[in-house]
N, C-alpha and C positions, 0 to 999 in steps of 0.2 A: 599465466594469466595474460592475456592482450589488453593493453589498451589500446582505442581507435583516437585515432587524432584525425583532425578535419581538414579537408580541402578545398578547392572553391566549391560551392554551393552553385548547386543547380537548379531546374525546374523541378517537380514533385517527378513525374514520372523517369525523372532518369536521375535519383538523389544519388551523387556519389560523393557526396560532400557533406558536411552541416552549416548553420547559419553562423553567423557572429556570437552568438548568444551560448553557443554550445563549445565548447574546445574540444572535451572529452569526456569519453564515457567510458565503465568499465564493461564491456561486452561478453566475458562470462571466462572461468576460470579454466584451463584446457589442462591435461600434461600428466604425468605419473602421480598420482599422492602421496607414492610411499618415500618419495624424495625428500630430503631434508628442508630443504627451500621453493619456493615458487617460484619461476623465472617471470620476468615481466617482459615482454615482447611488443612491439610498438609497431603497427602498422597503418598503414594509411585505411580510411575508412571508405567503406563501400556497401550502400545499405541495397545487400543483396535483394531483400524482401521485395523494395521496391519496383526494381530494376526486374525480378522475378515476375511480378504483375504484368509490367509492359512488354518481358518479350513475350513470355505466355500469351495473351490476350491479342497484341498485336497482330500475331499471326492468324487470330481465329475468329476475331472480330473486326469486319469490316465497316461497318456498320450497324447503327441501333435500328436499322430497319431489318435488314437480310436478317438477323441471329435471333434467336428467342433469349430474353434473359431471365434466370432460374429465380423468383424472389425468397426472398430467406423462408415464404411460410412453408416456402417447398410447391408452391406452384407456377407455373410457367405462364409467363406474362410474353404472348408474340405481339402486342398491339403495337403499335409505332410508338417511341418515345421522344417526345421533345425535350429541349432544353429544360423548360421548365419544370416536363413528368422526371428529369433525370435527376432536378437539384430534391424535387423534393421527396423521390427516391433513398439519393443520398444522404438526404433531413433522416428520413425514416428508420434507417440504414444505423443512424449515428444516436438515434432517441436510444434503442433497441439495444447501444453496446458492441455492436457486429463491426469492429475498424476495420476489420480484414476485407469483408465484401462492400464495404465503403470503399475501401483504397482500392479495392479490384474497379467498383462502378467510376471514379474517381478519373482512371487508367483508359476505362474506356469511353470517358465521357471526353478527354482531352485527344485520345486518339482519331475522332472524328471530326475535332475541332471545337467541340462543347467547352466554355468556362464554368464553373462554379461561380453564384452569383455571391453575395454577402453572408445572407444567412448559412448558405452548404455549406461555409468555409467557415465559419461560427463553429458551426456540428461540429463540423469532422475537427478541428482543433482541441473542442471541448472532448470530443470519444477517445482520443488517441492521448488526449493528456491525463483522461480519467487511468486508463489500465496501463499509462508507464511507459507510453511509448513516445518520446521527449526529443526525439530524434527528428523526427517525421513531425510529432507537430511542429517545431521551430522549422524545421524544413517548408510546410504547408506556410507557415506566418509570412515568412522570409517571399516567396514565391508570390504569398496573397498582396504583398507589400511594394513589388515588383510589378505588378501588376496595374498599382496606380487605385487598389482600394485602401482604405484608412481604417485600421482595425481601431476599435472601440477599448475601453480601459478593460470590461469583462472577459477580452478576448487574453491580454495580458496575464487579469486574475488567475486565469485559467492554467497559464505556463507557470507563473507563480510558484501556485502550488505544486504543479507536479513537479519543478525543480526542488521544491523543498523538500517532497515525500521523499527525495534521494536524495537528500542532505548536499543538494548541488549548491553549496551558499556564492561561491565567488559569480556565479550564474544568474541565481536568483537575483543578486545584487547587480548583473547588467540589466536583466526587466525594469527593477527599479530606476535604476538610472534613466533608461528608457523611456519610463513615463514618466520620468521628472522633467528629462530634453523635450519630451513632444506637447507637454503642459498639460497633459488629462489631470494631471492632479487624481490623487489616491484616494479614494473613497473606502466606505465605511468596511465592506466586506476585503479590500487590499490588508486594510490593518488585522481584521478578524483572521485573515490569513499567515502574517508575520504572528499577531499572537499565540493562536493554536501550534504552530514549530515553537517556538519559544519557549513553551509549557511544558513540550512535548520532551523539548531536549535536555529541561530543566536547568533554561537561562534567563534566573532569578534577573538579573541587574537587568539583562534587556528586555524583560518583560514588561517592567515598570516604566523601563524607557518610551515604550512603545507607549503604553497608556497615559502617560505624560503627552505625549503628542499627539493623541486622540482629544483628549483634554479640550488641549489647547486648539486644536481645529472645530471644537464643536461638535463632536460625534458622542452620540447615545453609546452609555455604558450600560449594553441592555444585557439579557440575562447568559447570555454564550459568554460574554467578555466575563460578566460574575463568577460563570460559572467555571472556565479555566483561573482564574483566579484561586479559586477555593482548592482546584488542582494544585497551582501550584503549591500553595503552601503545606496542602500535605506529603506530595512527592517532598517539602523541604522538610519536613518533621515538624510543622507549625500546626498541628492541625487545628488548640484554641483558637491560632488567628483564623485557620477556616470557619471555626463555628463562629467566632465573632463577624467574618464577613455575612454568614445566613444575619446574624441580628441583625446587621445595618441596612440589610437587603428590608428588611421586616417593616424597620423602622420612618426605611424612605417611602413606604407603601408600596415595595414593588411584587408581586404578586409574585409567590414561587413557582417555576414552569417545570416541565422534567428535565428538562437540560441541567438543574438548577439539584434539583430532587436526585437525579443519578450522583452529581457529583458529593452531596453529602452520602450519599450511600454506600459511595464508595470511600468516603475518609473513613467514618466509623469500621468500615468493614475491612480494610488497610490497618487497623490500629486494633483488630481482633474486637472489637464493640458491635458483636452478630447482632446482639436485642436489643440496640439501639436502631441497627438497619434495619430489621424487621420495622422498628415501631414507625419510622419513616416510610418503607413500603406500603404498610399498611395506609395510613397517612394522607398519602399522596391517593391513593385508591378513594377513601374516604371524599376528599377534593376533588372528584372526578376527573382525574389526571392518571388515564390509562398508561399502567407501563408496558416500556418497547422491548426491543430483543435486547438492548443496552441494559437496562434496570436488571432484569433476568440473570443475562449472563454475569453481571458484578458479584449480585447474591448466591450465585455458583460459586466463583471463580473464590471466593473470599470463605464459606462452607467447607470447598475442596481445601482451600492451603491450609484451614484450622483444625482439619481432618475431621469434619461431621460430612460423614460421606452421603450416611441417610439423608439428610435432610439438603444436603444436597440432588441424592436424586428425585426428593418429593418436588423440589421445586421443577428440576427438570423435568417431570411427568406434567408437573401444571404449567409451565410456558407452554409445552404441546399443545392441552386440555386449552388452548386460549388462541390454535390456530397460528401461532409464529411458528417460524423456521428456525429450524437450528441452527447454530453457529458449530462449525467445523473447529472451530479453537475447543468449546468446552468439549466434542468430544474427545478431542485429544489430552484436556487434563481430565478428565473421567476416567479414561480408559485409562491413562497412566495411571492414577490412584486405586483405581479397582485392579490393575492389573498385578501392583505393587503387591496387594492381601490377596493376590491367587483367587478372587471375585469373577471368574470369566462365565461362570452361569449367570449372573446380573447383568452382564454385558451381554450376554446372547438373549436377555428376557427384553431388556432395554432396545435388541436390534428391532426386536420382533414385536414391541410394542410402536412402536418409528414407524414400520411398514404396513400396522393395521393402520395407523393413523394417516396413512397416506404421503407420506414423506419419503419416497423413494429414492430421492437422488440424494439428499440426505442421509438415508440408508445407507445408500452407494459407498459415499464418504466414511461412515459410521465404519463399516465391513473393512472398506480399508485401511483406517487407522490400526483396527486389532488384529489386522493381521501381521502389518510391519512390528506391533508390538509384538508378535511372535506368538501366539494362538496356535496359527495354524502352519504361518511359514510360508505362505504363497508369495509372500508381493515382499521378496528378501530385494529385489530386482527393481529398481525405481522403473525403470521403464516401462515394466508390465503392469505398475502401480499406475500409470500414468493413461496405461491404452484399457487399464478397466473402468477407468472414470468416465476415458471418453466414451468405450462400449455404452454407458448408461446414459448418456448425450447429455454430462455434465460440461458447461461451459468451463474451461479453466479457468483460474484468476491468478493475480498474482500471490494474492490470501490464501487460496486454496496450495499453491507451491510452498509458499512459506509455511502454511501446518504440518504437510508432508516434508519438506524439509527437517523441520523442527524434530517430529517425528523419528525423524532415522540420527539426526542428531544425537538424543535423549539417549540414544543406546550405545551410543559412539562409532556410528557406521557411517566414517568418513567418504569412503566414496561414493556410497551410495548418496550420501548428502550432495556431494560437488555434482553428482550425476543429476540429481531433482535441478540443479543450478543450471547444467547445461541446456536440459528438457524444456524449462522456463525460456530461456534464451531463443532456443529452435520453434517456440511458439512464438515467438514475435514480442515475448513480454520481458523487457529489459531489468538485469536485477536491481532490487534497490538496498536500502544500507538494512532492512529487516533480515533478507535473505543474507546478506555478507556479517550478520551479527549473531544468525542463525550457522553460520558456518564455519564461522573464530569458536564458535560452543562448541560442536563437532568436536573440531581438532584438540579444543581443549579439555571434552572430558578423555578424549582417548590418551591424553598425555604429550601430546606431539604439542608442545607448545611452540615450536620455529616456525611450524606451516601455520599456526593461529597468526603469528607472528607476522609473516610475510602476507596472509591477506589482509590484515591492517595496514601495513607500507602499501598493497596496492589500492588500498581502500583512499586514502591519502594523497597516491599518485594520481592516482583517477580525478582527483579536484571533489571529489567527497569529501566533507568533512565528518569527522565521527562525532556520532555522541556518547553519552552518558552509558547507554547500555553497552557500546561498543568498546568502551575503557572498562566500565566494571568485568564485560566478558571475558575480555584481555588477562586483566588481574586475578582472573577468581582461574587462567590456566596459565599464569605465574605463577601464583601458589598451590595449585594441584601435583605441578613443576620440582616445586618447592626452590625454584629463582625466586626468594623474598625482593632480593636487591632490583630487579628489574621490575617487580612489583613496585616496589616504593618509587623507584625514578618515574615509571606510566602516571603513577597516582600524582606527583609531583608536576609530572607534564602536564597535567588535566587541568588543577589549579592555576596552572599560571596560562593557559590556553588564552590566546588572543581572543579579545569582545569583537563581534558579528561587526564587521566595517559600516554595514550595508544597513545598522540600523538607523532611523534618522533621529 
């Protein structure tokens, strides 16, 4: 495994460094599998991507006049482009999700001399922080900052989270710091931010910290903050106190939203209380409070683990029958449940009902999960798994990686798994503690619990902190192991794990 450590920091288009904000990241797992250990490997950091953009481009584009530029509808755009058609190009570029052809326009906006004005640099911060690319944004901040503009507390928000989504706490806790030296003072969506990791990681004590401190600033405890709340306590086994927090929600008059409505559907449904979530599904419909792909997939996902499979796939026929898109997760525990009772005519009636309804890329997805399940046996090859999604001009995600990981995971095919890890990486999409908690399972259902082992030491080194599902993964191939005693020391380590420095 490498990790990159950072050097000085440069402009965007020649990043061979990172900012202040970043030390390190884990860049993706390299090496033999069948080794007992993982070596860690420490090299200096050079974001080839980037450096890839400019020499590419440099040579070929001399200017936004001479060249036609190709726009993502797939039409060619020769008209001349100004400063201004470039930023909001690169606005457009960045609505869309497209960082790649951002940071390409970006390349050759600067190549001619073109800056990014406020807003561009807003975008493209927010695009590249959405899908994981934590590198490059702080790169872009650092550069934007250098420049003599004054990013706004949103723009922060924005690194925020994506350091969180990768469990980068010593990180996240310089942003903080950050805007506590520059005085923006932390607003309402900063905290909704620290609280959703918090919930997530199931960090009872600074959960409450946090809302103590909302408290006392004055910030509306509106229905997200309730509604992680209700989470938490039942991730804690509280779930009474969740229903007692629905009462007091009741009581203060605050009107139930779906945000509110999901998170009770999913306690009851966590706690095997099916016809209780039905009666709130219904409920909430009655109150004309349409549910989302969220509501849907919980009453799946909770169906599946209680083993009512039917009535599991009625529901999935009716989130169709309602116009939402699938979620690439349920079909991955469908098809494991179905696949588990030799059910693969259901699942080729399910493909085929997907593709009348017009969900093709969907479909896409759908085809290749059962096959890595082993149907057919095509896509045993993460790679080929990976160039049949793109064949059907499915955008990758990092989501979509982590269910094909998961995927090969479940059946204990270690390197096919580290291989989905690498693929991820060579698309530009850096892995986060989902994918490395997706690949301690791997190694641990196959029994290799030293390589589970060693991706946690580099999960750790890397300035990742683990969470909850990352210790339980650990433990549950300690004991497949049948290493009790290192189970009980991890479990012991967990408990006594240092509290979030960085909360305030």
């Amino acid at each position: 495994m490498q990790i990159m450590f950072s050097v000085e920091p440069y402009s965007v288009p020649l990043v061979c460094g990172i900012s202040p904000f970043f030390p390190v990241f884990l860049k993706y797992l390299k090496g033999h599998t069948e080794s007992k250990s993982l070596n860690s490997l420490y090299h200096p950091v050079r974001c080839n991507r980037v450096k890839d953009y400019y020499d590419n481009t440099i040579r070929s584009f001399s200017s936004p006049f001479e060249n036609s530029m190709v726009h993502p509808s797939g039409l060619e755009n020769r008209e001349e482009l100004s400063r201004e058609g470039c930023n909001d190009l690169l606005c457009e570029l960045c609505g869309w999700g497209d960082a790649d052809n951002a940071m390409s326009l970006l390349t050759r906006m600067e190549a001619v001399g073109f800056r990014p004005n406020v807003t561009a640099y807003i975008c493209l911060i927010t695009a590249l922080g959405n899908v994981g690319r934590t590198l490059e944004a702080d790169a872009i901040l650092q550069d934007m900052i250098r420049l003599g503009f004054k990013p706004r507390l949103n723009v922060y928000n924005v690194l925020l989270r994506c350091f969180l989504r990768k469990g980068l706490l010593r990180v996240a806790g310089k942003v903080l710091e950050e805007i506590d030296d520059l005085g923006i003072g932390r607003n309402q969506e900063t905290y909704e931010i620290l609280l959703d990791y918090c919930v997530h990681s199931g960090r009872l004590e600074d959960t409450w910290t946090i809302l103590g401190e909302m408290r006392r600033e004055g910030f509306q405890l509106n229905s997200f903050v309730y509604s992680k709340v209700i989470r938490l306590y039942r991730d804690n086994g509280m779930w009474k106190k969740a229903m007692g927090i629905v009462r007091q929600i009741k009581e203060m008059g605050i009107s139930l939203d779906k945000k509110i409505y999901n998170s009770i559907i999913d306690t009851f449904g966590k706690y095997g209380d099916l016809g209780e979530a039905l009666e709130v599904f219904e409920k909430m419909q009655e109150e004309g409070i349409k549910p989302d792909i969220t509501t849907w997939n919980l009453l799946i996902k909770w169906h599946c683990n209680s083993g009512y499979l039917d009535h599991a796939l009625e529901l999935f026929a009716k989130m169709q029958e309602q116009g939402l898109y699938p979620d690439p997760k349920i079909f991955s525990m469908l098809i494991s449940r179905l696949g588990e009772q030799g059910k693969w005519d259901i699942i080729k009636k399910n493909f085929e009902n997907m593709k009348c309804r017009g969900h093709q890329k969907s479909g896409a997805i759908y085809a290749v999960l059962v096959d890595i399940y082993g149907q057919y046996g095509r896509f045993q090859d993460a790679e080929e798994c990976v160039n049949a999604l793109k064949a059907e001009g499915i955008q990758l995600s990092a989501s979509i990686f982590c269910v094909l990981a998961n995927a090969y995971a479940q059946q204990g095919l270690c390197e096919q798994t580290v291989k989905v890890l690498q693929l991820m990486e060579a698309e530009g999409i850096e892995p986060n503690l989902i994918m490395l908690n997706v690949l301690i399972n791997a190694f641990g259902i196959s029994g290799r619990h030293l390589e589970a082992l060693s991706v946690y030491n580099c999960i750790k080194e890397s300035g990742i902190s683990p969470d909850v599902v990352t210790y339980g993964t650990l433990m549950k191939a300690f004991i497949r192991a049948k290493k009790f005693d290192q189970a009980i020391t991890l479990a012991n380590r967990y408990h006594k794990a240092y509290r979030w420095a960085f909360v305030p």
